[in-house]
N, C-alpha and C positions, 0 to 999 in steps of 0.2 A: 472611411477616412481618406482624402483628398493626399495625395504626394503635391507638393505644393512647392512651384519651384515662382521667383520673382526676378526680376532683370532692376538692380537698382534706382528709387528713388531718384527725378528728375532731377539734375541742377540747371543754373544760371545759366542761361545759354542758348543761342538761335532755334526755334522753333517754327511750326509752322503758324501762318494765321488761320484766324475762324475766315473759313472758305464760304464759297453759295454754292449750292447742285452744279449750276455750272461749272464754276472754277474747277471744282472735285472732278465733274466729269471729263473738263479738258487734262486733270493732271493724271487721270484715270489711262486717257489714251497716249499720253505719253510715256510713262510706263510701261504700257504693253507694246508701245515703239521703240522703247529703245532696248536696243542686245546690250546683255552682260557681258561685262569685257571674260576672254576665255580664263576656264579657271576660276574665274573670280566665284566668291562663296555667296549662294543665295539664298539657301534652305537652312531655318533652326529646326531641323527635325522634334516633332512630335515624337512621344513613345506610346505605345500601343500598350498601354496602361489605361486606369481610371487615373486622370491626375489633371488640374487645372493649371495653366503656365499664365501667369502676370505678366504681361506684354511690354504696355507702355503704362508710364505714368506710375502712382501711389497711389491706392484704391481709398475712399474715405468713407465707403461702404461695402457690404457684403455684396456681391453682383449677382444674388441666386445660386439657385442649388443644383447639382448633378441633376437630381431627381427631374427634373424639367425635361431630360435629354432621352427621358422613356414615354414622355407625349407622343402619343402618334402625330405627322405633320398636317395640319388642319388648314382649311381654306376661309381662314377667319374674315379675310376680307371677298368683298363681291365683285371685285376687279381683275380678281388674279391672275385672269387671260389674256386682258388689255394689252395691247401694243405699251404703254408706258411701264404697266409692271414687270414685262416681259425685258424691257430694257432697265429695268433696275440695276441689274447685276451685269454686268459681261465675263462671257466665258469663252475665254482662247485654249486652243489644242493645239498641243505642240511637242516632239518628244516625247511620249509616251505619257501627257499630263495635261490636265485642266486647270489652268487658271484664272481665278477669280476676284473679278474687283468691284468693289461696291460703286457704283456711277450715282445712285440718288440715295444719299444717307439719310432723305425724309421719306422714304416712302414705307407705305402700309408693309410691318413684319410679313404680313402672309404671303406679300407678292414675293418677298424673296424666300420663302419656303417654297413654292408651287414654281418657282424658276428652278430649285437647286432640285427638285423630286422630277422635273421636265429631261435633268440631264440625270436621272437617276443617280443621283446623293441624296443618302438620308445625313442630312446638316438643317438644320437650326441658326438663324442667324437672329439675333436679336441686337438693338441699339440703347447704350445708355448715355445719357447727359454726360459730359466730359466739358474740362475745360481746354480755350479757344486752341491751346499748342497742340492737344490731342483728336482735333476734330478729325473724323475720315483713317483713325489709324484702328490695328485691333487691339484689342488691350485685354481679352479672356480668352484664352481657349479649352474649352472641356471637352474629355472625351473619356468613353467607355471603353472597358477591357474586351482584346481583340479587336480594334480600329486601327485600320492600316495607318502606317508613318504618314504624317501630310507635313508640308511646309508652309510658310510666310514669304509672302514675295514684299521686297523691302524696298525703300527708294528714300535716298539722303538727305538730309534738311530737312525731315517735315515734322521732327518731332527732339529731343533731349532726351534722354536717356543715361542716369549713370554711368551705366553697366556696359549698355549697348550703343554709345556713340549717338549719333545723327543718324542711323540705318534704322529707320522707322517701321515698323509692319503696316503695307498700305493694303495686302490683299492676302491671297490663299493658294496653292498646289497641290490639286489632288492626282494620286496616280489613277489611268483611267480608270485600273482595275478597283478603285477604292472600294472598301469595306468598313460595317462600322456604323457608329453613331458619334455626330459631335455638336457642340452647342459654340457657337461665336460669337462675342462679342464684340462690335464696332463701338469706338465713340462717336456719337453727335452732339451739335450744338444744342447747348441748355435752353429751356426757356427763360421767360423773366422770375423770376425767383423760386427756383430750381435748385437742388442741392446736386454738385457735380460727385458723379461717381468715381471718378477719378480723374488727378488733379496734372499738371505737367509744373513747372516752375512759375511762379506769379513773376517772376522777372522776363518770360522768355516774349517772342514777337506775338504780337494776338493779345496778351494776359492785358490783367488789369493795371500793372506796375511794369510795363514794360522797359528794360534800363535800368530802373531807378535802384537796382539793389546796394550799390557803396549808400544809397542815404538813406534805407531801410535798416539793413543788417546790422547789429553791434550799435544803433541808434538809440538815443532815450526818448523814450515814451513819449515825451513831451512833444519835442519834433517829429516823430513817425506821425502821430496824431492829427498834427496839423497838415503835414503832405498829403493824408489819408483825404482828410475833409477838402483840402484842393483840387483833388482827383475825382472827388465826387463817391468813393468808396468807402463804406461801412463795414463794421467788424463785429462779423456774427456772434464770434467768441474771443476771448481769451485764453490762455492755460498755462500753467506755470511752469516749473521743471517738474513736478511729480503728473502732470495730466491733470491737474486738477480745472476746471473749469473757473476764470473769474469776470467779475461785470467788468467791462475795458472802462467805465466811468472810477473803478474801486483800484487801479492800478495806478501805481506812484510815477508822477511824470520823470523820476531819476531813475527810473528800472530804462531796462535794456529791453530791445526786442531781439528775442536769440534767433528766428526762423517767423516764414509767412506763409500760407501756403493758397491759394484759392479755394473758395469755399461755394460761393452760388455768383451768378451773373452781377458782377456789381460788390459782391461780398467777399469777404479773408476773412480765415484763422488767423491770430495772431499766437506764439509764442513769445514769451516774455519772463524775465528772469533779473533779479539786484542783479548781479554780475552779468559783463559782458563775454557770453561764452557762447559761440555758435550751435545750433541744438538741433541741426540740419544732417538731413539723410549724405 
C-alpha cells in the first residue's frame, strides 16, 4: 500500500502556458542559470519509503502502479544513442548533486531511460497527458524502499498549486551517490482528444477558460452553457453533488455550476448543483 501524500488541488490563478520543445528548452536553461538566492528553500525531500508524492495538479486518473518501478530499464526505442536523445534530458553537477531537467517532453520514453542509466541512475521517467498549466512540470513521484532522498528543483509561475503556491516542480536532484529505484512522472501536452491525466485550474493561463471564472463559478446553467458553446468547448460530463454522472442536455438551465475542471483538449467536467455553493478543492 502506497503512503500517499498530495499538495492541494489547483486553484484560480496564473499558470504556465502549453509550451513547444523549444520554449520548455529555453526555460530549461534558464533555470539551471539562475542561482538560488542564499538560503533560499529548494528541496521537497523525498522519503526513502515506498510512497507516491502528487506534485502538481489533481489527478483524474490512476497514473500507474509501483509495480512498473521493478522493470528492468529497456531500450525500447532504436535511437537511444542519438545525439538528440542524448540531449533530451540535461544533467548539471554541482555541490555534491545532479540535476535534471526534462529539455524535449516529446521525446521517445526510452531515450530518457538510456540517458538517466548513461549517468548511472536507475530512474524511470515516463510522460503523461496534462493539461496546458501543467505541461513540463512533475506531478508523480514513486519510489521504492531504501531510495536515497532526492529532491524537485522548482521555479515560479509555471504552474498553481493550492498548497504549494506558484513554485512549480520543473526538474529533479539526485545526490551523486544515489541509490534506489524511482519512477517519474512529467506532464505533457494532450493530444487531440486525449483524456488529461491531471488537470491544473480551467481558469489558469493556457486552460480552455482562461479568466473567465467570476462568469463560470456560482453561474446558472443557462448562461455557463452558452459561454461554453462560444468558446467552442464541450462538456464531456456533468455531475451533481453526490458524483453522480448527468447528460449536460438533462440539467435544468436554473441549477448552478458549483466547480469546472478540464477534462481532454477542448473538453470540461462540469459540476453542477440547485444551489449555489462552491464545490471546489
Amino acid at each position: 500500500m502506497h503512503d500517499i501524500t498530495r499538495i492541494s488541488p489547483v486553484t484560480d490563478a496564473e499558470a504556465a502556458r502549453l509550451v513547444s520543445p523549444a520554449a520548455l528548452a529555453d526555460l530549461a536553461s534558464e533555470i539551471m542559470a539562475t542561482p538560488l538566492p542564499s538560503g533560499s528553500p529548494r528541496r521537497s525531500r523525498s522519503r526513502t519509503s515506498r510512497r507516491r508524492l502528487l506534485l502538481a495538479g489533481a489527478p483524474l486518473a490512476a497514473l500507474g502502479v509501483v509495480a512498473a518501478l521493478l522493470v528492468a530499464l529497456l531500450g525500447r526505442g532504436s535511437d537511444a544513442d542519438s545525439p538528440a536523445a542524448i540531449q533530451a534530458l540535461s544533467f548539471t553537477k554541482e555541490h555534491g548533486y545532479i540535476r535534471v531537467i526534462v529539455r524535449n517532453p516529446l521525446a521517445d520514453e526510452s531515450w530518457y531511460d538510456a540517458d538517466f542509466a548513461r549517468h548511472h541512475l536507475n530512474i524511470r521517467l515516463t510522460l503523461v497527458p496534462v493539461s496546458p498549466s501543467l505541461v513540463g512540470t512533475v506531478v508523480v513521484i514513486d519510489t521504492m524502499p531504501g531510495t536515497s532522498d532526492f529532491s524537485t528543483i522548482t521555479a515560479q509561475g509555471r504552474c498553481w498549486t493550492g498548497g504549494g503556491g506558484e513554485s512549480c516542480p520543473v526538474g529533479l536532484e539526485f545526490p551523486l551517490d544515489f541509490h534506489g529505484q524511482a519512477l517519474i512522472t512529467f506532464g505533457r501536452a494532450a493530444r487531440p482528444g486525449e483524456q488529461y491525466e491531471s488537470v491544473g485550474s480551467v481558469f489558469a493561463r493556457g486552460e480552455a477558460l482562461q479568466g473567465l471564472r467570476p462568469k463560470v463559478i456560482l453561474q446558472r446553467v443557462s448562461t455557463v452553457w452558452a459561454l461554453l458553446a462560444q468558446r467552442h468547448v464541450t462538456i464531456a460530463t456533468c455531475r451533481d453533488d453526490n458524483n453522480s454522472n448527468i447528460d449536460p442536455s438533462q440539467v435544468p438551465g436554473d441549477w448552478y455550476v458549483t466547480n469546472m475542471l478540464p477534462w481532454a483538449p477542448g473538453q470540461v467536467l462540469v459540476q453542477v448543483n440547485p444551489q449555489p455553493v462552491y464545490q471546489g478543492g
